[in-house]
KOLDO-611598 format. One line per field, with one value per atom (N, C-alpha, C): residue number from 1; atom name; chain; x, y, z; residue in one letter. Coordinates in pm, 1 decimal, decimal comma. Example, Ala and Ser with C-alpha at 12.3 -4.5 7.8 and 13.67 -1.06 7.14 Angstrom:
2
i = [1|1|1|2|2|2]
at = [N|CA|C|N|CA|C]
ch = [A|A|A|A|A|A]
px = [1319,0|1230,0|1320,0|1285,0|1367,0|1290,0]
py = [-569,0|-450,0|-330,0|-225,0|-106,0|3,0]
pz = [780,0|780,0|780,0|708,0|714,0|787,0]
aa = [a|a|a|s|s|s]
# end
This chain:
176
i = [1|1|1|2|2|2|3|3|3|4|4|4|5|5|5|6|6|6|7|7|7|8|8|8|9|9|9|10|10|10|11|11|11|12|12|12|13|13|13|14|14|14|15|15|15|16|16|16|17|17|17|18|18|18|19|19|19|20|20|20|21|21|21|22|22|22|23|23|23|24|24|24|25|25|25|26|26|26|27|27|27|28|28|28|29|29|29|30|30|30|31|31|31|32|32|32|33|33|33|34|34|34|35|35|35|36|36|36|37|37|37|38|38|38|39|39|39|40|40|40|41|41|41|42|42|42|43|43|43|44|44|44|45|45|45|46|46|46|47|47|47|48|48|48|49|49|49|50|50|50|51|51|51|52|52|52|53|53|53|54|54|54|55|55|55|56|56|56|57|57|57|58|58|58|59|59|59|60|60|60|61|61|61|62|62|62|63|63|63|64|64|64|65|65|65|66|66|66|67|67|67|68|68|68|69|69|69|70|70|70|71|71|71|72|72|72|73|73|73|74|74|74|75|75|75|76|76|76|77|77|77|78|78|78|79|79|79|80|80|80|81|81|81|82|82|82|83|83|83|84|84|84|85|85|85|86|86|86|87|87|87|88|88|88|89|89|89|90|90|90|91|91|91|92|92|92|93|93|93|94|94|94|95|95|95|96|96|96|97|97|97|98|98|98|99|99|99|100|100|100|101|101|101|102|102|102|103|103|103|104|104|104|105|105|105|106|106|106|107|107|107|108|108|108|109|109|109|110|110|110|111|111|111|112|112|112|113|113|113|114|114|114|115|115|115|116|116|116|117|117|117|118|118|118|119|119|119|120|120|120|121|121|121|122|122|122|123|123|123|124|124|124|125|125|125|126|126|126|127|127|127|128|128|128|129|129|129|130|130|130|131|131|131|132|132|132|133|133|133|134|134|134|135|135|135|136|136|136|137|137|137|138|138|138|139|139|139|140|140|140|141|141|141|142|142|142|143|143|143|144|144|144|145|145|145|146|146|146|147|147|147|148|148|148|149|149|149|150|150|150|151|151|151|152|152|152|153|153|153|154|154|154|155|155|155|156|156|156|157|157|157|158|158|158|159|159|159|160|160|160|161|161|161|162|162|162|163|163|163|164|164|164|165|165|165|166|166|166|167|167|167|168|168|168|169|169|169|170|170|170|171|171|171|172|172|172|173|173|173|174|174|174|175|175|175|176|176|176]
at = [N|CA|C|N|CA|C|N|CA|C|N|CA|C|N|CA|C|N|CA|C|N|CA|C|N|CA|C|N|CA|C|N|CA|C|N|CA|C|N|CA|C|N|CA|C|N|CA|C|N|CA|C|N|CA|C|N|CA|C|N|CA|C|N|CA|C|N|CA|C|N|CA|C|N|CA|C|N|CA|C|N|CA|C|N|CA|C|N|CA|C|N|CA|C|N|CA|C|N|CA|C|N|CA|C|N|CA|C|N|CA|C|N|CA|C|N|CA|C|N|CA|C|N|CA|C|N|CA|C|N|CA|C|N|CA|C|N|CA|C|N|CA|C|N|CA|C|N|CA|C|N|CA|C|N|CA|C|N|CA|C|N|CA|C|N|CA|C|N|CA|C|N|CA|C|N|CA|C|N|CA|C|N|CA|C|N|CA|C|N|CA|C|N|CA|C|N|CA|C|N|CA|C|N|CA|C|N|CA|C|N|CA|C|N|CA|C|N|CA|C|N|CA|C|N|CA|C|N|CA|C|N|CA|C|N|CA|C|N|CA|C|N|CA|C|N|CA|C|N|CA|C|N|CA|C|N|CA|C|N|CA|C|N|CA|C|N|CA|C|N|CA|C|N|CA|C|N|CA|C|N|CA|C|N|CA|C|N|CA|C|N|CA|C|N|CA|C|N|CA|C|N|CA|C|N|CA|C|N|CA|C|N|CA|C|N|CA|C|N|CA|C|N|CA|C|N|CA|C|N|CA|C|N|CA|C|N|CA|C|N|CA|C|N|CA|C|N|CA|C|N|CA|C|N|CA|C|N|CA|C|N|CA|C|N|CA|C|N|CA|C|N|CA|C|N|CA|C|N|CA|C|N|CA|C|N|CA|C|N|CA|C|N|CA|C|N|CA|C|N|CA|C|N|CA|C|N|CA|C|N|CA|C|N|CA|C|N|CA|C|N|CA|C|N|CA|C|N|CA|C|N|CA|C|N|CA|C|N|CA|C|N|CA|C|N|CA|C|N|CA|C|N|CA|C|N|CA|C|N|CA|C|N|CA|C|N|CA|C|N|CA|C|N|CA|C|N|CA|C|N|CA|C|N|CA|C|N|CA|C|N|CA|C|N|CA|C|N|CA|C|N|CA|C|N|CA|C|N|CA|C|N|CA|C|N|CA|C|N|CA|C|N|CA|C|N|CA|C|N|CA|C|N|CA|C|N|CA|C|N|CA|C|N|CA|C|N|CA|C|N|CA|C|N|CA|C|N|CA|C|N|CA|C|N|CA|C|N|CA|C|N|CA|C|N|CA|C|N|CA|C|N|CA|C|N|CA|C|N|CA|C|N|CA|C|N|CA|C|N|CA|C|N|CA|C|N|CA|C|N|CA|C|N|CA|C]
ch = [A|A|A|A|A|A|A|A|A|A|A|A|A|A|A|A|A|A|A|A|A|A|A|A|A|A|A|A|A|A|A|A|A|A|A|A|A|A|A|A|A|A|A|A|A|A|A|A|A|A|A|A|A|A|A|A|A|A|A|A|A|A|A|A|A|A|A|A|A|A|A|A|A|A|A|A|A|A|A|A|A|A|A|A|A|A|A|A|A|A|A|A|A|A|A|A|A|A|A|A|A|A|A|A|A|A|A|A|A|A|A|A|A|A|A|A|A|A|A|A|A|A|A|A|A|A|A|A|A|A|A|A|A|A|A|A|A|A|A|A|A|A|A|A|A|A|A|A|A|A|A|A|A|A|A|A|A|A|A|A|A|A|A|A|A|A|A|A|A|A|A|A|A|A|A|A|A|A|A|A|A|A|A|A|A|A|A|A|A|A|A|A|A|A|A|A|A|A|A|A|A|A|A|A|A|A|A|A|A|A|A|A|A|A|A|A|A|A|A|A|A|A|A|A|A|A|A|A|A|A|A|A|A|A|A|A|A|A|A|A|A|A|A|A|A|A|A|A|A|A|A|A|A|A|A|A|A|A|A|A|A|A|A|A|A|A|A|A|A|A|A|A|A|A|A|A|A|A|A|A|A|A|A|A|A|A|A|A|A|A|A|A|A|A|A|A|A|A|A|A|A|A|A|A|A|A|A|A|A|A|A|A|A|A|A|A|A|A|A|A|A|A|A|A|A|A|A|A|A|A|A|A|A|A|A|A|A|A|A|A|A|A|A|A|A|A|A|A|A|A|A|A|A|A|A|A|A|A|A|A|A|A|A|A|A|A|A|A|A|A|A|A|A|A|A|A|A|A|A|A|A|A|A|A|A|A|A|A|A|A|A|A|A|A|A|A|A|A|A|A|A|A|A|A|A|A|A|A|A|A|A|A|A|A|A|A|A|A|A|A|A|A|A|A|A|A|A|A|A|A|A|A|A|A|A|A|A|A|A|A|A|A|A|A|A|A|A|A|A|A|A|A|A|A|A|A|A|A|A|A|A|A|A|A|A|A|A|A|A|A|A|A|A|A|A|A|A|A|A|A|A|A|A|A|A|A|A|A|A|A|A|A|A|A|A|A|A|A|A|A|A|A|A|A|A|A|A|A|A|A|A|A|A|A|A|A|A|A|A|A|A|A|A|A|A|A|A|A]
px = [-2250,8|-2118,1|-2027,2|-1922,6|-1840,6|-1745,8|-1636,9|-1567,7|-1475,2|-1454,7|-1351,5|-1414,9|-1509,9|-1583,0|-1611,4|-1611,2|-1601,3|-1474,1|-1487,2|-1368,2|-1268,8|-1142,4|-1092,3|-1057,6|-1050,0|-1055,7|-938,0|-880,5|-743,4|-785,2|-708,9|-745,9|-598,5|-588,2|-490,2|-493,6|-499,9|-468,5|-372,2|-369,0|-257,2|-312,2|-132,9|-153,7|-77,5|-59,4|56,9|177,4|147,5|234,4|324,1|283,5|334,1|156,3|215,7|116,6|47,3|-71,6|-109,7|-195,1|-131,8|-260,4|-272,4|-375,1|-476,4|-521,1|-560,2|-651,6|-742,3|-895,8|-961,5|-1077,1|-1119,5|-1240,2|-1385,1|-1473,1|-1585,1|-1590,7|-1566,9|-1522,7|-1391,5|-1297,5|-1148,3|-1048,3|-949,4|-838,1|-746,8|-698,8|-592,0|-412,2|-448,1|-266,1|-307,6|-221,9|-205,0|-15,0|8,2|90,1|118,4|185,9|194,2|338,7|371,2|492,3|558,3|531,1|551,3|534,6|642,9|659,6|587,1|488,6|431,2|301,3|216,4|126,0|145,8|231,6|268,2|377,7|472,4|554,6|462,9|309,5|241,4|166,1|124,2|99,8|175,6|285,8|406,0|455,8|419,9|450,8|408,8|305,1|171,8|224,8|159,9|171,9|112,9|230,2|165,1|27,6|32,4|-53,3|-216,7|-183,6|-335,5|-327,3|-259,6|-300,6|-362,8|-308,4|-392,3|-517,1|-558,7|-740,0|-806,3|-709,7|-798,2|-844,0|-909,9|-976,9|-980,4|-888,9|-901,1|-1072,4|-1073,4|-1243,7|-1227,3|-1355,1|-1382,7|-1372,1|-1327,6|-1343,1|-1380,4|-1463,5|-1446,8|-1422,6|-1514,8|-1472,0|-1468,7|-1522,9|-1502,5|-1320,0|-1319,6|-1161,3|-1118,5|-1061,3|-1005,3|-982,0|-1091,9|-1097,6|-1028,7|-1052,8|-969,4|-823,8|-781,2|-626,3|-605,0|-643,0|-598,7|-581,0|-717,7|-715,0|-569,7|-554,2|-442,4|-310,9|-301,0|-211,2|-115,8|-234,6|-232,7|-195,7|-237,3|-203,7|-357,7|-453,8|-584,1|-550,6|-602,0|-613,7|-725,8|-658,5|-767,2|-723,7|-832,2|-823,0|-858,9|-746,5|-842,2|-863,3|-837,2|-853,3|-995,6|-1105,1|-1183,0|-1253,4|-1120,9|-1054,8|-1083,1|-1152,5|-1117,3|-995,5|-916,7|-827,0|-801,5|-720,0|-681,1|-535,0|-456,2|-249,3|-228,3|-301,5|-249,5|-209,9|-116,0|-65,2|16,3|-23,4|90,8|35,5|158,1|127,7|39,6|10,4|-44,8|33,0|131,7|236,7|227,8|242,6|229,5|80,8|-55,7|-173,9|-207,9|-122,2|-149,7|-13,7|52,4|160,5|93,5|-3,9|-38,1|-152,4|-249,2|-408,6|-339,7|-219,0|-132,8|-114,6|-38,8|33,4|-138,8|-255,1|-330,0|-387,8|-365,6|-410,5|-304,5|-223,1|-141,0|-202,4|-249,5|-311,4|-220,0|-332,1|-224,4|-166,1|-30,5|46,2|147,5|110,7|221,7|313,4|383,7|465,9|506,4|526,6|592,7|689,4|796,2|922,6|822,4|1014,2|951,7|926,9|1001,1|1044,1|888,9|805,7|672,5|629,0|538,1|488,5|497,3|609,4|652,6|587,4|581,1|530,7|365,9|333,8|161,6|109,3|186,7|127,5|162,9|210,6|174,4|332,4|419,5|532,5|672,8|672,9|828,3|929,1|1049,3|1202,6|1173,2|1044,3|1033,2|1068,6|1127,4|1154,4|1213,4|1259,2|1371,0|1251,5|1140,7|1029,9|921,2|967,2|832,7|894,8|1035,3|1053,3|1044,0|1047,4|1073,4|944,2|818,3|670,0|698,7|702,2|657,0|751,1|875,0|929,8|828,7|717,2|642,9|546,2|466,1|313,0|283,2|222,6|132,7|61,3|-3,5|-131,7|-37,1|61,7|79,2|-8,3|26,0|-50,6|-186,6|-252,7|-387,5|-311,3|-207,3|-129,1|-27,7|-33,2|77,7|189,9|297,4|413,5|480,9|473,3|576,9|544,8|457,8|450,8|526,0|587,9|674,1|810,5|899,8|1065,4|1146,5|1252,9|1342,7|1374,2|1433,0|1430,7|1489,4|1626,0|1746,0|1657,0|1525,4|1471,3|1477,8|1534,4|1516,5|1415,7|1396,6|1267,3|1274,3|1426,4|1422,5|1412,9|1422,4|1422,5|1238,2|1246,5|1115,8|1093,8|1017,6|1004,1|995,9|883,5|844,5|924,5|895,5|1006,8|1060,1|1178,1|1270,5|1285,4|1214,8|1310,3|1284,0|1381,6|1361,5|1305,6|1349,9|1313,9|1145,2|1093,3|964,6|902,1|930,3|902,2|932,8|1008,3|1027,3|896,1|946,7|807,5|628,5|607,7|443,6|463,4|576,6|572,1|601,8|629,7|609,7|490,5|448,5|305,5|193,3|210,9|98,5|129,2|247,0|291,6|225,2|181,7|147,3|252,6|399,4|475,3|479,3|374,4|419,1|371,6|393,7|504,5|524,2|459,4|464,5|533,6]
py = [-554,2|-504,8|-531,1|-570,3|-623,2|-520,3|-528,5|-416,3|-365,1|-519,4|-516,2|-449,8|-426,3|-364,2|-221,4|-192,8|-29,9|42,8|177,4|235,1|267,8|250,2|277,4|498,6|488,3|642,5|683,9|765,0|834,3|911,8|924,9|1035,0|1071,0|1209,9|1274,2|1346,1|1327,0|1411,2|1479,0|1563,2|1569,8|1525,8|1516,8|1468,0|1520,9|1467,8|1466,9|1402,5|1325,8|1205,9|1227,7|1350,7|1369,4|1357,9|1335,3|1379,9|1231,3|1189,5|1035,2|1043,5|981,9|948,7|760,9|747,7|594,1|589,5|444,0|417,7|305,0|346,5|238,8|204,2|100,2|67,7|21,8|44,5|11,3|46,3|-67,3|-107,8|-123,4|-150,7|-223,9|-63,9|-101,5|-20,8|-91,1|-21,3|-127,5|-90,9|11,5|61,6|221,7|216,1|374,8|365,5|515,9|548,1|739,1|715,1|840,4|849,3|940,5|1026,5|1096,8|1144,1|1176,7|1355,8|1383,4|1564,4|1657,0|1578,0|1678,3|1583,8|1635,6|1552,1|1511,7|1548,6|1492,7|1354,8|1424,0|1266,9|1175,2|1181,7|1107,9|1015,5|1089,9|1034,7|907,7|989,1|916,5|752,8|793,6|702,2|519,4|560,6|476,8|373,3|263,0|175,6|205,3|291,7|341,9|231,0|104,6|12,6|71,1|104,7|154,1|240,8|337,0|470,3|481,9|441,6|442,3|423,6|352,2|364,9|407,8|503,5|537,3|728,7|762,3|926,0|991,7|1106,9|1171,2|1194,4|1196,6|1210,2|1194,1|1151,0|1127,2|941,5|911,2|788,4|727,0|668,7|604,0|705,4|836,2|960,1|897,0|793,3|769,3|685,5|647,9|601,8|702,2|801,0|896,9|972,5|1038,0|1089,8|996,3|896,0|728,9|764,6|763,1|786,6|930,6|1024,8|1179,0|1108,4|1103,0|1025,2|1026,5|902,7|806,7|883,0|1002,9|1055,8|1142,3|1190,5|1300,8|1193,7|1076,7|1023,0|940,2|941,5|912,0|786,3|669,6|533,0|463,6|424,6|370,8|222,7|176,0|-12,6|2,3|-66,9|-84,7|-190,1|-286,1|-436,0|-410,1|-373,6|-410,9|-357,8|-276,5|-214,5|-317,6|-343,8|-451,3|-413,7|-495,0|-446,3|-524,5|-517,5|-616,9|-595,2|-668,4|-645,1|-683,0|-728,8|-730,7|-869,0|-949,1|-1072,1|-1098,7|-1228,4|-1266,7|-1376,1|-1452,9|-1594,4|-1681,4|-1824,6|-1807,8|-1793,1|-1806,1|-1772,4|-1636,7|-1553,2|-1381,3|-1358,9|-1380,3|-1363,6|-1410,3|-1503,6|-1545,8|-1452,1|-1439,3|-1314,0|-1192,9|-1130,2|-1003,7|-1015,2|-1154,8|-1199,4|-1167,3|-1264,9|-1212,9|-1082,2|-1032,7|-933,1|-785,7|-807,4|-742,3|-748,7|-839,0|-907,8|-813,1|-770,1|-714,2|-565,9|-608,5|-492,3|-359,7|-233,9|-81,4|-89,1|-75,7|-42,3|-120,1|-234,2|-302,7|-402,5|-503,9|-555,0|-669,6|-717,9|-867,4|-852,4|-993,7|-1015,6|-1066,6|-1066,5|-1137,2|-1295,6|-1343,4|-1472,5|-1494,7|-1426,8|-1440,2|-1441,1|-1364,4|-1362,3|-1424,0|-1506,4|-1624,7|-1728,3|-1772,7|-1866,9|-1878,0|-1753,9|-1745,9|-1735,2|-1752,4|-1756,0|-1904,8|-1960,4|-2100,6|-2144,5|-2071,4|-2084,0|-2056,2|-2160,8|-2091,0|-2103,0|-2032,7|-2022,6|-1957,6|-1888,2|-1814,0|-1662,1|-1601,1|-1477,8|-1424,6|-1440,4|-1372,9|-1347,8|-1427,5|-1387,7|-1328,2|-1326,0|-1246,8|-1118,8|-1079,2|-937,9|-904,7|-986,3|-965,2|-917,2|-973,5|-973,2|-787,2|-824,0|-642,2|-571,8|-555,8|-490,9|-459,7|-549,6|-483,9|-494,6|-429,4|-407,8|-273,4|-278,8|-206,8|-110,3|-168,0|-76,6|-68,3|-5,3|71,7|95,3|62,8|147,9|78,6|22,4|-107,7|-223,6|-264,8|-390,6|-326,6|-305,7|-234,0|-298,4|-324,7|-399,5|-292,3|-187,3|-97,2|-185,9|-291,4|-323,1|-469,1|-493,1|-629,3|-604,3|-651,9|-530,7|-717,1|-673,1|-763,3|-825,9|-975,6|-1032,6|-938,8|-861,3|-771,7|-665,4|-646,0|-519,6|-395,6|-358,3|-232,2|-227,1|-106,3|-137,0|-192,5|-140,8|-230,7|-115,3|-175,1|-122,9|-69,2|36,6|42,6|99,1|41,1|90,8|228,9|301,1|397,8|541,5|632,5|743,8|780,1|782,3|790,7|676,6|583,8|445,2|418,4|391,9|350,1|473,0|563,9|674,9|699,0|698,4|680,7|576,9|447,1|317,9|349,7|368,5|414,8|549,0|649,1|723,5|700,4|590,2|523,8|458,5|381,1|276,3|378,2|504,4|585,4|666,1|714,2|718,0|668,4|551,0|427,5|351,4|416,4|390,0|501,4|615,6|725,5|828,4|807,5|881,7|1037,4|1080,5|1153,4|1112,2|1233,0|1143,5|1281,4|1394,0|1494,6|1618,6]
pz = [-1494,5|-1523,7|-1403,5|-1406,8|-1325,2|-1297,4|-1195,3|-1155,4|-1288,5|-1347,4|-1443,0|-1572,3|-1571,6|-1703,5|-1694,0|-1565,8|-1532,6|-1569,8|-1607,3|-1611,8|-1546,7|-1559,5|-1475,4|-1414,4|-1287,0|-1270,7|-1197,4|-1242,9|-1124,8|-1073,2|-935,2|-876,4|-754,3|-754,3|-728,0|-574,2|-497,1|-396,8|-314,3|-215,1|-145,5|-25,1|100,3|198,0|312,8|425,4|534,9|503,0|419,5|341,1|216,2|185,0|30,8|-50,0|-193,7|-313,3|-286,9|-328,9|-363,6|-460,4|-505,2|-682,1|-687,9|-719,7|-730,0|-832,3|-898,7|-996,6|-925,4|-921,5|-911,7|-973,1|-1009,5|-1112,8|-1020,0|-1061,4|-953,0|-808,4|-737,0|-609,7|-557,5|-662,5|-652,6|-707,3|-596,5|-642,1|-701,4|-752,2|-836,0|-843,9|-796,4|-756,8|-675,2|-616,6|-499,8|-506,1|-489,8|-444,3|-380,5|-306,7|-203,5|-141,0|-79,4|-69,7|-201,0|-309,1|-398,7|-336,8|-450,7|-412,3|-493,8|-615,1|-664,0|-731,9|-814,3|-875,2|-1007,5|-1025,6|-1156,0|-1155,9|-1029,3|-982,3|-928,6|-830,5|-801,3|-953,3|-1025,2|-1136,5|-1228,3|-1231,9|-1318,3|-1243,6|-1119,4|-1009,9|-1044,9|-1095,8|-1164,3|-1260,0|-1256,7|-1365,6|-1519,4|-1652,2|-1773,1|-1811,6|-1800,0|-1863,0|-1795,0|-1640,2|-1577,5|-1615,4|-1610,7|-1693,9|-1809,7|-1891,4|-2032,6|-2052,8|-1987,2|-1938,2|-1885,8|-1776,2|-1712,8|-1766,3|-1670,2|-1721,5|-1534,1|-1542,6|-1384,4|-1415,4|-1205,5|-1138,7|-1048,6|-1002,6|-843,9|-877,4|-728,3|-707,3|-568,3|-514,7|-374,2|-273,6|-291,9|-150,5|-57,2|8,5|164,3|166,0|88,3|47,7|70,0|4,3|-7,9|116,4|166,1|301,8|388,2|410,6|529,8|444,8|314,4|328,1|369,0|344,9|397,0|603,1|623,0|784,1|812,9|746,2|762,9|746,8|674,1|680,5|755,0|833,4|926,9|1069,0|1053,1|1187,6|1212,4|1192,3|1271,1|1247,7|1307,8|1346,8|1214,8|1093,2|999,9|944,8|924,9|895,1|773,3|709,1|507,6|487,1|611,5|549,6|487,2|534,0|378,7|268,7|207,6|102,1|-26,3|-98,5|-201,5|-279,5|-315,4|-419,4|-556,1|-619,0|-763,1|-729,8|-705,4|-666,7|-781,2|-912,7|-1041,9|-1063,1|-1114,9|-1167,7|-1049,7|-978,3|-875,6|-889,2|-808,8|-802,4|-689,4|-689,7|-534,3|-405,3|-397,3|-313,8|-270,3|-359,7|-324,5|-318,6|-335,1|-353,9|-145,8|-115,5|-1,8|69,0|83,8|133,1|150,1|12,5|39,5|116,5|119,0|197,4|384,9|402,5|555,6|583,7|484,4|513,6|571,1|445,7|542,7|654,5|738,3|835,8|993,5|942,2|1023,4|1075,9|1224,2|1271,1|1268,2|1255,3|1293,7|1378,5|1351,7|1473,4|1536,1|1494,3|1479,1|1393,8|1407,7|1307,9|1317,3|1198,3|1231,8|1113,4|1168,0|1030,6|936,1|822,4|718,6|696,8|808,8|845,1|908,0|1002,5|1042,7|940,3|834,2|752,4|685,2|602,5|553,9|591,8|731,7|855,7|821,5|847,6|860,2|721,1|603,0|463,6|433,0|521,2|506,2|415,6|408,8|340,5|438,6|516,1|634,9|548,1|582,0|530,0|419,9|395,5|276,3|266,5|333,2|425,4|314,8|221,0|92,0|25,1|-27,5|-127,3|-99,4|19,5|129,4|71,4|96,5|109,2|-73,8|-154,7|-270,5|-333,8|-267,9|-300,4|-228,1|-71,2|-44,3|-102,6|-163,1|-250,8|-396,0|-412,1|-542,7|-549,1|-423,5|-381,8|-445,3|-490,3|-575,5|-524,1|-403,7|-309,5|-159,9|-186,8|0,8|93,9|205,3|320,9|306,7|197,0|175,8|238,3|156,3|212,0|311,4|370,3|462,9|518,1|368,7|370,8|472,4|528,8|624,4|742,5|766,3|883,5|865,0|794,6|757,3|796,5|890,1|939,1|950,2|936,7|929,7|1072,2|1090,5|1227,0|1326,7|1279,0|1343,2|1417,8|1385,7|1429,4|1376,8|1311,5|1187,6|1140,4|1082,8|1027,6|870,5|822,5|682,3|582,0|463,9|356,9|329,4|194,2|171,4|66,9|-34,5|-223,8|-253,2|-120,8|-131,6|-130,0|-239,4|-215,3|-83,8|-47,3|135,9|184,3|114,6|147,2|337,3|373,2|490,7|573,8|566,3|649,5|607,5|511,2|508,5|569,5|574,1|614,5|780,9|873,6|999,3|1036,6|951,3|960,9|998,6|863,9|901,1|1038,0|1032,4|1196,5|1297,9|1293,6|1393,9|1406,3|1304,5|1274,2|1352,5|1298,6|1350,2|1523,9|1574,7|1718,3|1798,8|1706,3|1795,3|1787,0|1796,2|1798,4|1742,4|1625,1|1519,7|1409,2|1324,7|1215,1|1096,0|1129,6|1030,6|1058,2]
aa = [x|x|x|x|x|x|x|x|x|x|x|x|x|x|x|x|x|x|x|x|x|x|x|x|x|x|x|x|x|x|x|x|x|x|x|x|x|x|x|x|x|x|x|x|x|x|x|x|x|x|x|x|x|x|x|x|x|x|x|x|x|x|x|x|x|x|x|x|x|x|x|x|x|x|x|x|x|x|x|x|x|x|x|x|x|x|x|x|x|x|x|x|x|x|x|x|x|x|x|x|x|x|x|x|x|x|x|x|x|x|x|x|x|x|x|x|x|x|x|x|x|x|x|x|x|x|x|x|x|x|x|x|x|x|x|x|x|x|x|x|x|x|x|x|x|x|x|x|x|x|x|x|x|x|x|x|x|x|x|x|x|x|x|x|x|x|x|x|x|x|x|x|x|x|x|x|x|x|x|x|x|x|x|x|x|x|x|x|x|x|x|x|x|x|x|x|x|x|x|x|x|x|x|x|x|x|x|x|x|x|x|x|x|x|x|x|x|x|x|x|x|x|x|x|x|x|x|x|x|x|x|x|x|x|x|x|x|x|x|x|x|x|x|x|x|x|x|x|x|x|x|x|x|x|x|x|x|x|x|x|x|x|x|x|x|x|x|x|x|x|x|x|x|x|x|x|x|x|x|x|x|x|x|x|x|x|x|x|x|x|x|x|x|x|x|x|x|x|x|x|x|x|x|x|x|x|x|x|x|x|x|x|x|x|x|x|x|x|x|x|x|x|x|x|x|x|x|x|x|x|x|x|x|x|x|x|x|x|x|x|x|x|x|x|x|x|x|x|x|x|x|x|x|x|x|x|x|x|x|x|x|x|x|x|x|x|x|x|x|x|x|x|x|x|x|x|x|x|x|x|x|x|x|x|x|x|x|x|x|x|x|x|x|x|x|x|x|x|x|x|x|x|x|x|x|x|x|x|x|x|x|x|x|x|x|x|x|x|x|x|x|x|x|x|x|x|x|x|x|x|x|x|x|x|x|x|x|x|x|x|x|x|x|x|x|x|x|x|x|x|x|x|x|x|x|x|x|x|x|x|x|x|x|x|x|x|x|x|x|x|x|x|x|x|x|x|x|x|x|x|x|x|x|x|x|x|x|x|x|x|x|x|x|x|x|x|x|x|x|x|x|x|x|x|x|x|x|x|x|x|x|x|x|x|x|x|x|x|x|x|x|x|x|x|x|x|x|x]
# end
């Protein structure tokens, strides 16, 4: 039985971060999201198509525990996190393969990332891909910031001020 033949499972927690609810099948996650203000907005948050299959439970406790970690501040690596980012192209499949490659803590543009996915002057579709990452904080598009130095825009509920937050977070600074 393959990951894809397993069921899929949600699962809901809270955090330092706000609410986070996930769906993952087997081994593979297949969408997360977090900063949400309640569990029902964490839920809703979700792609309806994964939902519909899936059934709340337990999923991946040592996962789970590494995002609480991660929330509070502790120093955690998901690069090897398996995931599924869903339908992308090879362009974005190699954007999100870079983009995890970006150690805690720090950052590169989108104009870099563009560069090291093997696609320069691609800096507009770079940001267009981390505008619709699926798995936050797995792919850790907050560590992708514009050439100007800002930290930029960010999908996640608070927008930039959340996105400044993790990169202060992950600097040590704080962040709760």
């Amino acid at each position: 039985m393959t990951s894809h033949d397993k069921p899929d499972t949600l699962v809901v927690l809270p955090g330092s971060l706000g609410w986070m609810a996930l769906i993952g099948s087997g081994e593979v996650l297949k969408q997360f999201t977090f900063a949400r203000n309640s569990p029902d907005a964490a839920v809703r948050a979700l792609d309806a198509r994964l939902l519909e299959n899936a059934t709340s439970g337990t999923w991946n406790v040592p996962l789970l525990r590494r995002l609480t970690a991660y929330a509070a501040g502790v120093t955690v690596d998901f690069r090897d996190v398996r995931i599924d980012p869903g339908r992308m192209t090879d362009f974005q499949l190699e954007v999100v393969r870079c983009c995890r490659e970006i150690p805690y803590g720090k950052t590169i543009t989108y104009g870099q990332l563009a560069t090291a996915a093997g696609f320069p002057g691609t800096a507009r579709a770079v940001g267009n891909c981390m505008a619709a990452n699926r798995i936050p904080l797995i792919v850790p598009c907050h560590r992708v910031v514009p050439a100007d130095g800002r930290s930029g825009a960010y999908s996640a509920p608070g927008g930039s001020r959340t996105k400044q937050r993790l990169l202060e977070l992950e600097a040590g600074r704080g962040c709760c």
